[in-house]
C-alpha positions in Angstrom: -201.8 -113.9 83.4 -199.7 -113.4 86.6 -201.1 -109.9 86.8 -204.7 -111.1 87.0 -205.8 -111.3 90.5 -207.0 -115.0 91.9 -210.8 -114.9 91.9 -211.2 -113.3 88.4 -208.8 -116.4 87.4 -211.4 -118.8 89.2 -214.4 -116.8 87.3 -212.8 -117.3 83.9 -212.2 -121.1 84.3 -215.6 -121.6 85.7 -216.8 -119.4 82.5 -215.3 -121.8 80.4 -216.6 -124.8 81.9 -220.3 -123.5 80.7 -222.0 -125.4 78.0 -223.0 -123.1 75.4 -227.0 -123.0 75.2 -228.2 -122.9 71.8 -231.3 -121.0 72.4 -234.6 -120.6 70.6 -233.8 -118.1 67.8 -234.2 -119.2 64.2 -232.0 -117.2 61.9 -233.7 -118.4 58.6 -237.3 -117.8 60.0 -236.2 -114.2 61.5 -234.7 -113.5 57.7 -237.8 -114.5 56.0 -240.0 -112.5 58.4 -237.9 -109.3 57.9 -238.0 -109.8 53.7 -242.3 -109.6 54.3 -242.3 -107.0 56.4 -240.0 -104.8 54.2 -242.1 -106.1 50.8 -245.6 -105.0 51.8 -246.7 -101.6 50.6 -249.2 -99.8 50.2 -251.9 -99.4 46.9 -250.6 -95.8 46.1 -247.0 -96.6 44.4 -248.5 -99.5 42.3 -251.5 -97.7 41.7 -249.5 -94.5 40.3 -247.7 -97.1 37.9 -250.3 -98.1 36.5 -251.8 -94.9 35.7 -248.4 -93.5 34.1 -248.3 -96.6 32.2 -251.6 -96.2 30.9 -251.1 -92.3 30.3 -247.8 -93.0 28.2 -249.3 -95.5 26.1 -252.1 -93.4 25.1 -249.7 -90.4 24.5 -247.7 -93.2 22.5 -250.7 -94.1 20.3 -252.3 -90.5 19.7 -249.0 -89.2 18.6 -248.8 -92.7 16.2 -252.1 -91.7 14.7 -252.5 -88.1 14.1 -252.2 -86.5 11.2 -249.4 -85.1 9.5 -251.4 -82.6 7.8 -249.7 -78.4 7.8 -252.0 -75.9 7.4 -250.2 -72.8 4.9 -252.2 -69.6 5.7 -251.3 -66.6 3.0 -252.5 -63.3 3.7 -251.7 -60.9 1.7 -251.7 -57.1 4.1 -251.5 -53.6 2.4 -249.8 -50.9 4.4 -250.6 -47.7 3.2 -247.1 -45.3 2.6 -246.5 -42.8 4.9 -247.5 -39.3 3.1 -243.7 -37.3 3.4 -244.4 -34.2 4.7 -243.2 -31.3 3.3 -241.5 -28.4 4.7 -243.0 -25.1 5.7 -242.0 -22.2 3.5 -239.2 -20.2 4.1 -240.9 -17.2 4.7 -242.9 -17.7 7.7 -241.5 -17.4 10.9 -241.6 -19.0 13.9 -242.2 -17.8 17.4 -238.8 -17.8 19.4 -239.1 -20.0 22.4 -236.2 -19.8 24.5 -236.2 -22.9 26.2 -236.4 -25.1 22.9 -233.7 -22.2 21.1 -230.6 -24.2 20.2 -227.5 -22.6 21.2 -226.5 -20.2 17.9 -223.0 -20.7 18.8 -221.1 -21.9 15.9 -219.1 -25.2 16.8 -215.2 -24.8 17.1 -212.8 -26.2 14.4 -211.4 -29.1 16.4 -215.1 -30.0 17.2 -215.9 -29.3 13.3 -212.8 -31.7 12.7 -213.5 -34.3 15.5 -217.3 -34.9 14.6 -215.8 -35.0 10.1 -213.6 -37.8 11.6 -216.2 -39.8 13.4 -218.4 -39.9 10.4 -215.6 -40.7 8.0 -215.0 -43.5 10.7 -218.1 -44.9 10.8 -218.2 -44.6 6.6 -215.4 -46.0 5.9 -213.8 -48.3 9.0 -210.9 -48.2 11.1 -208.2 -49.4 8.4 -209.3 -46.3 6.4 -208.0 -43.9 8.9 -205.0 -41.6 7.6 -201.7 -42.1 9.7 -201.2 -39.0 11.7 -198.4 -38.6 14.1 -197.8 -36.5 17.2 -196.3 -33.4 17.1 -196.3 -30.7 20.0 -196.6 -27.2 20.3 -193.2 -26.3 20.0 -190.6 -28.6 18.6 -187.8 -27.3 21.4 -187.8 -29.0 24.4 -189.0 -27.5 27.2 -186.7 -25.6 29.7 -188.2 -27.4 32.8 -188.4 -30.7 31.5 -185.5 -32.8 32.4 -183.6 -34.7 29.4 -184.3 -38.5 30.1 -182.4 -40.3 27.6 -179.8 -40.8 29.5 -181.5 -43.4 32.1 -180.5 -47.1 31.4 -183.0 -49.9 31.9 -180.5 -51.9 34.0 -180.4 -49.2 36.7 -179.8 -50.8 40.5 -182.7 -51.0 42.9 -181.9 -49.7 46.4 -181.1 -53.0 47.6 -179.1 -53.8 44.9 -181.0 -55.9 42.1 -181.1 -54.8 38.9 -183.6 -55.1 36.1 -182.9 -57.1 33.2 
C-alpha cells in the first residue's frame, strides 16, 4: 500500500469503520413474490388441455367400439375382345405420299448384322454372346506407325523419377 496516496488511505479506513446497514429487503418474501407472478397464466393453455384431452378420449373410445366388420364387393366386368383387323388385299394400291414414303433404300450389311446382334442380345443375354476378337484391315503393320514394344514401363521422368 505505499503506492496509495494519503487521503484514499484515510477514505478506506473510515470505509471500514461503517456499520453495515441491514436494510429493508426480504429475500424469502421477494422469492415467493417472483414464483406468483411467474405461475399465473392465462385461461387459453389450460383451456386448450382440456379440449385435447377430451378430443383424444373420444377418438380413444370410438376406435374401442366400432366395428370390425369388411365389406368384400365382387364384380364381375366383361371386356369385349378387340376385333383383329385384317389386312387389305394385296392388289389394291395405295396412293404414294411422299412425305409418309419410307426411304426404299435397302439397309447395309453391317447395319443388317448390327440390328441381328441386338435382337439376339436382347433374346438371349449378354453371356450368350459369341467371342469375337479384333482383327484389322491388314495384318502388316502399318509403314507410319511406329513399333512400340520396345518402351519399358520404368522409363525416367524428366526430373528423374521413375515409375514403378
Amino acid at each position: 500500500m505505499s503506492g496509495e496516496p494519503d487521503d484514499l488511505t484515510t477514505f478506506t479506513r473510515s470505509l471500514a469503520n461503517v456499520p453495515p446497514h441491514a436494510g429493508q429487503l426480504d429475500r424469502d418474501a421477494l422469492l415467493f413474490a417472483a414464483g406468483r407472478a411467474a405461475g399465473r397464466r392465462g385461461l387459453v393453455w389450460p383451456t386448450l388441455i382440456g379440449v385435447l384431452a377430451v378430443l383424444s378420449v373420444a377418438l380413444t373410445a370410438t376406435l374401442l367400439t366400432r366395428p370390425t366388420t369388411v365389406v368384400v364387393v365382387e364384380r364381375t366386368v366383361r371386356v369385349p375382345a378387340p376385333v383383329p383387323q385384317r389386312p387389305p388385299p394385296a392388289d389394291t394400291v395405295r396412293p404414294a405420299d411422299e412425305s409418309s414414303a419410307p426411304d426404299q433404300t435397302p439397309p447395309s450389311p453391317a447395319l443388317t448384322d448390327a440390328l441381328r446382334l441386338r435382337q439376339r442380345l436382347l433374346r438371349d443375354g449378354l453371356g450368350e454372346l459369341p467371342r469375337t476378337t479384333w482383327t484389322s484391315e491388314s495384318t502388316s503393320p502399318s509403314a507410319d506407325m511406329p513399333d512400340l514394344s520396345s518402351l519399358r514401363l520404368n522409363a525416367a521422368h524428366t526430373n528423374g523419377e521413375t515409375f514403378r
